[in-house]
N, C-alpha and C positions, 0 to 999 in steps of 0.2 A: 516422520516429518508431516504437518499438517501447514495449510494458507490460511494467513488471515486477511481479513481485508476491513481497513478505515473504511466504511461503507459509506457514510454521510456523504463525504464529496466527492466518492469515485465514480466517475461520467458511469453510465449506462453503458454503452459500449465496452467500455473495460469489463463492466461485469459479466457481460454476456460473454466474452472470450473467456473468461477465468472459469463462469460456469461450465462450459466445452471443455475447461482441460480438466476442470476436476474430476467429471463423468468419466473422463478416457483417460485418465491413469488411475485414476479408481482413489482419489487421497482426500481427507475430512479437510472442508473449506468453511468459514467461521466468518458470513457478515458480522461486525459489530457495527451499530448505528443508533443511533438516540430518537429516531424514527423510523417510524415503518417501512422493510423494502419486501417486495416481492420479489421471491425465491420459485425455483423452481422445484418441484418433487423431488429429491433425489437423496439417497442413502448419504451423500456426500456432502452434500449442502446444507448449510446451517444459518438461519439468522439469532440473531444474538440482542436482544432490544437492551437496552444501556440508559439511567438517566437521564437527563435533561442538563447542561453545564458542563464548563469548560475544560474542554481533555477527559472528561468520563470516559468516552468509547477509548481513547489512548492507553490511558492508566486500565482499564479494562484488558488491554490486547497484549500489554507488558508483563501484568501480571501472570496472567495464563499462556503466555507463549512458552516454549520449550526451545532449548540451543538447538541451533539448526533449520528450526522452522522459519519460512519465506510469510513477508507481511508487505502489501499489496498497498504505497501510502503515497501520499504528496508532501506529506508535513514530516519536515527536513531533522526538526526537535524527537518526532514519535520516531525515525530511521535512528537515529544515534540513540537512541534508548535501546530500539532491537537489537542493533549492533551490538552496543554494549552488555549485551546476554546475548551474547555469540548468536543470534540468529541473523536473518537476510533481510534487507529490504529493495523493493524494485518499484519502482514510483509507476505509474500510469501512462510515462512518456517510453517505454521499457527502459529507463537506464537504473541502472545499481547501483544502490547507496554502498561502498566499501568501507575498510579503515583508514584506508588509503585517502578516499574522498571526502569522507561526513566532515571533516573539522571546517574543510573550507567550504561547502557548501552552506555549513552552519552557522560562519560567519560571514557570507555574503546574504543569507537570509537575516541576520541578525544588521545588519547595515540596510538593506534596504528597507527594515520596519522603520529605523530610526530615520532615511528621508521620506517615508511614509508619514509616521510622526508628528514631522518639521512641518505636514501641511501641504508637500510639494506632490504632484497627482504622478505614478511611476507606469499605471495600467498592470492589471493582471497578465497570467500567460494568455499565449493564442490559444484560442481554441485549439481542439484536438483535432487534425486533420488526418487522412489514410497511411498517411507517412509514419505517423506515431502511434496508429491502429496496429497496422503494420509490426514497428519497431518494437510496441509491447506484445503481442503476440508471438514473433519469433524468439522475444527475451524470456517468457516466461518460460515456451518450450524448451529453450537450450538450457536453464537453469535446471529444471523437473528433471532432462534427460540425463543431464549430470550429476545432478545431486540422488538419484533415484535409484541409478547404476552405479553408486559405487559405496 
């Protein structure tokens, strides 16, 4: 199993925890970004620099992922991609894109472009506050722990 991670718009925060887990389970973590991120030295850690346009780092992260490998994302369309080559997705708020989940998540991201669209103003998410520091750091751990043992 390796992580990857949509690096473009994953908060800083989330990175810094994912770098922590990657070090202490010891497993190859894969920024892909179409811009420069600083990485930190580690046997583990990898950035990945990706053209410039739309969905490059995605179609990037589809292709080279393998079943079963966890993909670190917010973009609802790149999670049902993973999924659908049986790997994982866990967004940055820690909840878990399933099979169970993606369809409907996919179409309430797909309705809300369309009153996006219309002109009407809907505001992004909330910022990321400790609650959801928090909730993806004990998500990612309970994932790793399971998926690693067994």
């Amino acid at each position: 199993m390796q992580i990857w991670v949509d690096a473009d718009a994953c908060p800083n925060i989330i990175k810094e925890i994912i770098f922590r887990a990657a070090n202490r389970i010891k497993i190859q973590t894969f920024l892909v970004a179409n811009q420069k991120i600083v990485i930190p030295r580690s046997e583990y850690i990898h950035f990945i620099l990706v053209k410039s346009g739309f969905d490059v780092a995605d179609n990037y992260i589809v292709q080279n992922l393998n079943a079963g490998d966890l993909v670190i994302t917010a973009d609802i369309p790149l999670a049902a991609e993973v999924i659908a080559k049986d790997a994982h997705a866990l967004n940055p708020r820690g909840q878990l894109y399933t099979k169970d989940n993606i369809q409907h998540r996919l179409s309430l991201r797909n309705f809300m472009d369309e009153i996006r669209s219309s002109g009407q103003h809907t505001g992004g998410p909330a910022p990321l506050g400790n609650n959801e520091k928090l909730a993806f750091a004990n998500a990612i751990d309970r994932f790793l722990v399971k998926h690693l043992s067994s």
